[in-house]
Each structure stands twice: as structure tokens, then as C-alpha cells.
C-alpha angles and dihedrals in degrees: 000000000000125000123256142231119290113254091243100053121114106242121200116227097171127237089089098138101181082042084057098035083052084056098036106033094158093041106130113263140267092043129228102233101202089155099098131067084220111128114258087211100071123193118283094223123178123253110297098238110235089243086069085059091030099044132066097243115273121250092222081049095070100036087059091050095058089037083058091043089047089055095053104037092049090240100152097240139000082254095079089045122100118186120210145177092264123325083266100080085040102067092074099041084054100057090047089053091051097030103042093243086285130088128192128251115277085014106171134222116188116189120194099237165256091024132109112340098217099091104049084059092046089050092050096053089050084059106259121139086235124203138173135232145170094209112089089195082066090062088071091074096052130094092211122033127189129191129164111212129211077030130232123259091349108061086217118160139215117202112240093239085054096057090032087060088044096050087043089054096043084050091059098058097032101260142124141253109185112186119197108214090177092144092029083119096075096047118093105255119272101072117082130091097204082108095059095061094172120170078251100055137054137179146214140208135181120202102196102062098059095031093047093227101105089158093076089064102211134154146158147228124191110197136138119306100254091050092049087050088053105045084048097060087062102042087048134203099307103047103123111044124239094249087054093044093059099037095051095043087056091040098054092046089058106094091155096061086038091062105041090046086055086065085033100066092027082066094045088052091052092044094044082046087050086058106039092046090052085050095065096252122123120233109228101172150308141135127268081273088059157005128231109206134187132208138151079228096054090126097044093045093051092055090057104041075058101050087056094048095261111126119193121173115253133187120231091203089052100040088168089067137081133176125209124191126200129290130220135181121359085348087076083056094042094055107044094057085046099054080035095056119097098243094054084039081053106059099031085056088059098076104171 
């Protein structure tokens, strides 16, 4: 297993403009922000009525929402929904509601990584030694598991009996398995675990990737009801606001945007592979909301992506990797003269 990041280091999740506009001061305007796995399609949602901004949000308002979300994600009942500002505040109420609120001494988390480095963090501040590794077999010994799944920026799965015998495991000695299924919308369906809530397995959800409205900032944990009743008395009564309220009920009712986004962006991944290949770079992996890329240049290749207004997200722990998420618009245009131009020909050709 390898250490983590210390809970206070700053952690870069793309998608940061004035960071980019700092680096690139003389990039071309407006940018492509290609540093996110967030859909470029967002969702076409009717008008917000004044009374959502007006209006301290409705009660019934949110139990329809997690009535909606339980229907979708397959959670047995909106019971064993909890609605928040976005999965990022829930990790740690979650390991309060499983944990008491106090962990042992020497108490273990262990995160299938790499993946997103959030939780590791997240994991730290609770009071875990937390390690990484890339061995799900290493999870077992763990009192706390993570695995996000579909991964990020990987696209790695993990078959559904595999995390069902690992939940079952964390359950018999108290402990906790938490999957983030924050990209499950764009996996064929059989693989997600959000229909076996068990009191060792929990799962998350995030609205505004697939959704393409990050800025809403909602998310979602289905996990048994005591632990939803718990997690929502300290979030309190007012948790989701009454905008978001009103776009993501109608959102997650829409099965019929929902399906035909899934071959959109199906279509929008071939067609960004068909680039990228072309371009000289090696697909190692993703989902249909981004490309993971591989190339001896990576840093080179970033620089100039962001000279040309064309931000993708690197890591600075796997300088060989870069992930691209979908275009849209003029972006599609942007970036294929820019992987078609002689300089970029240039260094991707000097694979070392």
C-alpha cells in the first residue's frame, strides 16, 4: 500500500480557469475546458419558478426528489435516500453514521487507487491511517474500503459480485465499504450496487456530471435508513435549495433525455478516440465522459494544449497521463487543428 496526501494539501480536480489563465496568460479566449469529466451537453430544464428562489424549499419537494433518485438508482425505497449539496460534504457524515463519531486507535482505511483524491483526504481528517492501493484483495483488511466505480480517470470496474463479497465481509466485523458510483450513468446497466443497501455498504451518487450542471452541487448517498436519518439531522431541514430541488426532480424523471444522452455521448467519445488516436496518443482507459491518454510527452503536450486555450487535466504523480473530456461546439473544431498542426505532430512523434 502507498501513503496518501495530507488533509491539508491542496489537490487539483481541473476545471480551475483563472489557475489556467495564471499559466497561460496569452492562451486564446474563451478556453476549452477539457479538464473535467462533467458532460458538455447539460440538461435542457424547464424555467426555475421565482417561488424556488422566493420560498424556503418544500419538505414534500425533497421527498419527491429522493423518491425520483430511489427509482433510478435502484435504492429500495427514498428512505434509504439522503439528498446533499453535492457527494463531497457526505463521506465524512457517513463515516460518523457508521463509525459513532469515534474511531480506534490504529483504525484503517484502505481506497482503491489511483482514483479521485478526495477521499483519501476525506478519510484522513475522520481519523483513519489511510493507504492506497491498486489490489482490491488488500481492501479486505481494511475497516473502511473505497472504490469508485466506474474510476476516475481510469474507467476501471469492478464487477458487482466482487464489491457484493467485499461489503458482505466489511458488514461481519462492523465495518464499512462506500462505493462511489459518480460516473455509474454512462455504464450499461448491471453493474451497480445502489440496489444492495446493506448496513456494510454504502453508495454514492453525483448529479451534476451526468447531468452537466455541476453548479447545483447535488449528490446523493443511498445507505441504510438509520444512517439516512442520521446524516440528515446534520445536514438539517434546508440542505438541498429550492432551484435544485425543481431542476433535478425533473432531470431524474427524464428517462427519455437520459437515454438518448447515454448514445450521445457514446457517439462524442468515438469521435474524441478517433482524434486523439490520429494524434499519436494511446487510450488507456475512461468512460464515454473522458479519455485517459498516455505519452512519454504528456507534459510537453499539456503546455501546449494550454498555450492554444485548450485545458486537460494532468497528474502531477503520473506525468506520463492526460485526461481529456469531451468537446462540444466550436471546442470539436479547436482541438482537432490543434492535434493536426506540426508542433503538436512534432512532439507526439518523439515517443521516448
Amino acid at each position: 500500500m502507498q501513503r496518501n496526501v495530507e488533509p491539508d494539501q491542496k489537490i487539483d480536480h481541473g476545471g480551475n480557469l483563472a489557475g489556467a489563465n495564471a499559466r497561460f496568460p496569452h492562451a486564446p479566449k474563451p478556453w476549452i475546458d477539457l479538464s473535467t469529466g462533467i458532460n458538455p451537453h447539460a440538461y435542457p430544464h424547464s424555467d426555475v419558478t421565482s417561488t424556488a428562489f422566493c420560498r424556503l424549499p418544500e419538505p414534500a419537494a425533497l421527498f419527491s426528489l429522493k423518491r425520483e433518485a430511489a427509482s433510478l438508482y435502484g435504492a429500495p425505497s427514498a428512505d434509504q435516500v439522503v439528498a446533499a449539496p453535492g457527494t463531497q460534504i457526505l463521506l465524512p457524515l457517513l463515516i460518523e453514521a457508521a463509525f459513532g463519531g469515534s474511531l480506534r486507535p490504529g483504525a484503517k482505511a484502505a481506497i482503491l487507487s489511483p482514483t479521485y483524491a478526495e477521499h483519501a483526504r476525506m478519510a484522513r481528517l475522520a481519523g483513519f491511517d489511510v493507504a492506497e492501493t491498486a489490489d482490491f484483495e488488500e481492501l479486505f483488511a481494511a475497516d473502511f474500503a473505497l472504490v469508485v466505480n466506474p474510476n476516475n480517470p481510469d474507467g476501471r470496474l469492478i464487477e458487482r459480485a466482487e464489491l457484493l463479497r467485499l461489503a458482505s465481509h466489511m458488514a461481519s466485523k462492523g465495518g464499512l465499504l462506500v462505493v462511489d458510483e459518480a460516473f455509474m450513468d454512462v455504464v450499461p446497466t448491471g453493474h451497480s450496487v445502489a440496489g444492495d443497501i446493506s448496513p456494510g455498504l454504502v453508495v454514492l451518487r453525483s448529479f451534476g456530471k451526468f447531468y452537466g450542471l455541476a453548479g447545483l452541487r447535488l449528490g446523493f448517498a443511498l445507505a441504510p435508513a438509520e444512517d439516512v436519518q442520521r446524516i440528515e439531522a446534520r445536514l438539517g431541514p434546508w440542505a438541498i435549495s429550492g432551484p435544485a430541488l425543481q431542476i433535478a426532480g425533473q432531470a431524474l424523471a427524464d428517462r427519455e433525455w437520459q437515454n438518448a444522452m447515454r448514445e450521445t455521448l457514446q457517439a462524442d467519445a468515438g469521435r474524441l478516440d478517433d482524434l486523439l488516436v490520429s494524434a499519436g496518443l494511446k487510450i488507456v482507459g475512461g468512460t464515454s465522459l473522458f479519455r485517459l491518454v498516455t505519452h512519454s510527452n504528456a507534459s510537453a503536450l499539456f503546455e501546449q494544449l494550454g498555450e492554444a486555450g485548450i485545458l486537460v487535466r494532468s497528474f502531477a504523480e503520473r506525468p506520463k497521463t492526460l485526461r481529456f473530456g469531451l468537446p462540444s461546439g466550436e471546442g470539436w473544431a479547436r482541438l482537432t487543428n490543434l492535434l493536426a498542426s506540426k508542433s503538436f505532430q512534432r512532439l507526439a512523434a518523439a515517443e521516448r
